[in-house]
N, C-alpha and C positions, 0 to 999 in steps of 0.2 A: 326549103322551098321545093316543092316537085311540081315536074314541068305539066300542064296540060296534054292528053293526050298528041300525037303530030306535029310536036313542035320539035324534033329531032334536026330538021334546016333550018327552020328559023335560029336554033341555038346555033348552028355552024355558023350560019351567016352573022350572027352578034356575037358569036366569040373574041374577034379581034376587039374591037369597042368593050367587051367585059371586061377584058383583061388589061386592056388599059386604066379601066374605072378601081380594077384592083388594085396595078402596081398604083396608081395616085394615093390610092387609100390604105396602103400598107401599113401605116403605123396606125390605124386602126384595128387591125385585123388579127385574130391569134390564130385559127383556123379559119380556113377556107378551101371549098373545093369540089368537084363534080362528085355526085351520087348516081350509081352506075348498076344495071344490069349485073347477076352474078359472074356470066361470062366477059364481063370489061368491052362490050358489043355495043353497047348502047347507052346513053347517057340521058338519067332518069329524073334529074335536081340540080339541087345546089346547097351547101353547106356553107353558112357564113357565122362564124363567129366573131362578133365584131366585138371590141373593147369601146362600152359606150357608157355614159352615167345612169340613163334610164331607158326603157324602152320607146319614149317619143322621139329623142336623138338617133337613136337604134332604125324609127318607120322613117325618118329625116334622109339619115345615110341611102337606106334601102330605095326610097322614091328616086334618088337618082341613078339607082344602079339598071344598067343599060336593059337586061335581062326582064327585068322587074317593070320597067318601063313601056316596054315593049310585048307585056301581056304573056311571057311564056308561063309565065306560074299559074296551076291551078290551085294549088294548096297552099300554105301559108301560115309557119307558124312561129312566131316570136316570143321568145320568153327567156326571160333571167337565167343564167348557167353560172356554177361554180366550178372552176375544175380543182381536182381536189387530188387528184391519183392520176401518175402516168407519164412517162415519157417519151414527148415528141419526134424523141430522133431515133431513126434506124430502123422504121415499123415497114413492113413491106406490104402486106395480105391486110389490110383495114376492112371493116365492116362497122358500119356506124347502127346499133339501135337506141334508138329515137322513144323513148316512156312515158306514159300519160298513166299518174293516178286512178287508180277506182275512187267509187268513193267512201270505202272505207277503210282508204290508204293511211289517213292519219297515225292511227290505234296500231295499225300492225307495221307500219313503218318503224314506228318508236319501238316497238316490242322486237324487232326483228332487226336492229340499226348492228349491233354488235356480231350478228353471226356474218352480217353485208358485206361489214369492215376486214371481219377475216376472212371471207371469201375473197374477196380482191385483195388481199395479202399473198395470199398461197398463190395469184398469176398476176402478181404485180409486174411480170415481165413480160407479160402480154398485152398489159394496158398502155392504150397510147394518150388518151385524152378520157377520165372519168370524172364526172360529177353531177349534182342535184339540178333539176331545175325547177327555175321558180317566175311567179307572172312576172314580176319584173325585177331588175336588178338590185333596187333598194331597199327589195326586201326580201334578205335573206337569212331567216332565224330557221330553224328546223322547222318549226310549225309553219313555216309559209311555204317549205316545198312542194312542187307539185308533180315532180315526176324525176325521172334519169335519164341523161347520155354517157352511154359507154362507145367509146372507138375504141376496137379490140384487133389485136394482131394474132391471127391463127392462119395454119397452112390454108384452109380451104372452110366454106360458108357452114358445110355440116358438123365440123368440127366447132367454129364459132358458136353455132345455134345451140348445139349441143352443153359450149360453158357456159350462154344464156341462161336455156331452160334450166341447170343447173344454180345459179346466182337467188340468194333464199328469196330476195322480194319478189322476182319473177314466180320463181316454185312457189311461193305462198300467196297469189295472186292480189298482191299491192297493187299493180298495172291494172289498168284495162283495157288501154291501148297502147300498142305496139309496131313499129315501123324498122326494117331490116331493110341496109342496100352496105353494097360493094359500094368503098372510100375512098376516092385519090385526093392527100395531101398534097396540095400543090406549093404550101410556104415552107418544105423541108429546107430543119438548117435554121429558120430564122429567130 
């Protein structure tokens, strides 16, 4: 979810109200948490992974969430995730990119799945949260993917960007669109 431009007070002032809408909704939740300016200055979204059956349950939850409610989101994108790589605990420096399919991601997704796998091998200790995403949760076969999230743990953003453009689907331009923010986990531990 990214906020609408100038809703920076509006979010301060519904933060106490969000975060009560979260801790209620914890055993929903695997990930969750603010999408941030590189400098940690500003606060640019919101990251929710929610453990749901389908994405109707998914826009269900979301309609009540206070943020959401209250119009700060201008963008808005919900879609099936698998996480597949990565551990949650002990990540400091997060950067979340966010991947949208081209459309001739199919072909070269499949052609290119093996070099993927051992690139996020060789910085498996970098990875906090990797996997596929897909339109919605029920369906998840390879051929229904439609994109990737990688949350990545590196000192600093030029560093990250740099094992991005690196990672072969990016360098072989699988994506067409692409979305980079500074990540704060906020359910460390859980």
């Amino acid at each position: 979810m990214i906020d609408k431009p100038g809703m920076n007070e509006k979010r301060n002032d519904l933060r106490p109200v969000h975060q009560d809408y979260l801790e209620v909704s914890r055993d929903k939740l695997y990930l969750a948490g603010p999408l941030w300016n590189d400098a940690h200055t500003k606060m640019l979204g919101s990251l929710y992974v929610v453990e749901q059956n389908d994405k109707a349950t998914t826009k269900a939850w979301l309609a009540d969430e206070p943020f959401f409610q209250n119009g700060l989101f201008g963008s808005k994108y919900i879609y099936g995730w698998d996480h597949l790589k990565g551990d949650r605990e002990g990540k400091e420096n997060l950067m979340l990119y966010f991947h949208l399919d081209a459309p001739s991601a199919p072909d070269k997704r499949a052609s290119l799945r093996e070099q993927h796998v051992d690139y996020l091998t060789i910085y498996l200790d970098h990875l906090f949260a990797v996997g596929p995403l897909y339109k919605d949760s029920d369906k998840t076969e390879f051929g229904d993917r439609i994109g990737s999230m990688f949350i990545v743990d590196f000192p600093n953003r030029p560093r990250a960007d740099e094992w991005r453009a690196q990672e072969p689907y990016t360098r072989n331009d699988v994506y067409d669109h692409c979305w980079g923010y500074a990540y704060e986990n906020l359910w460390r531990g859980v």
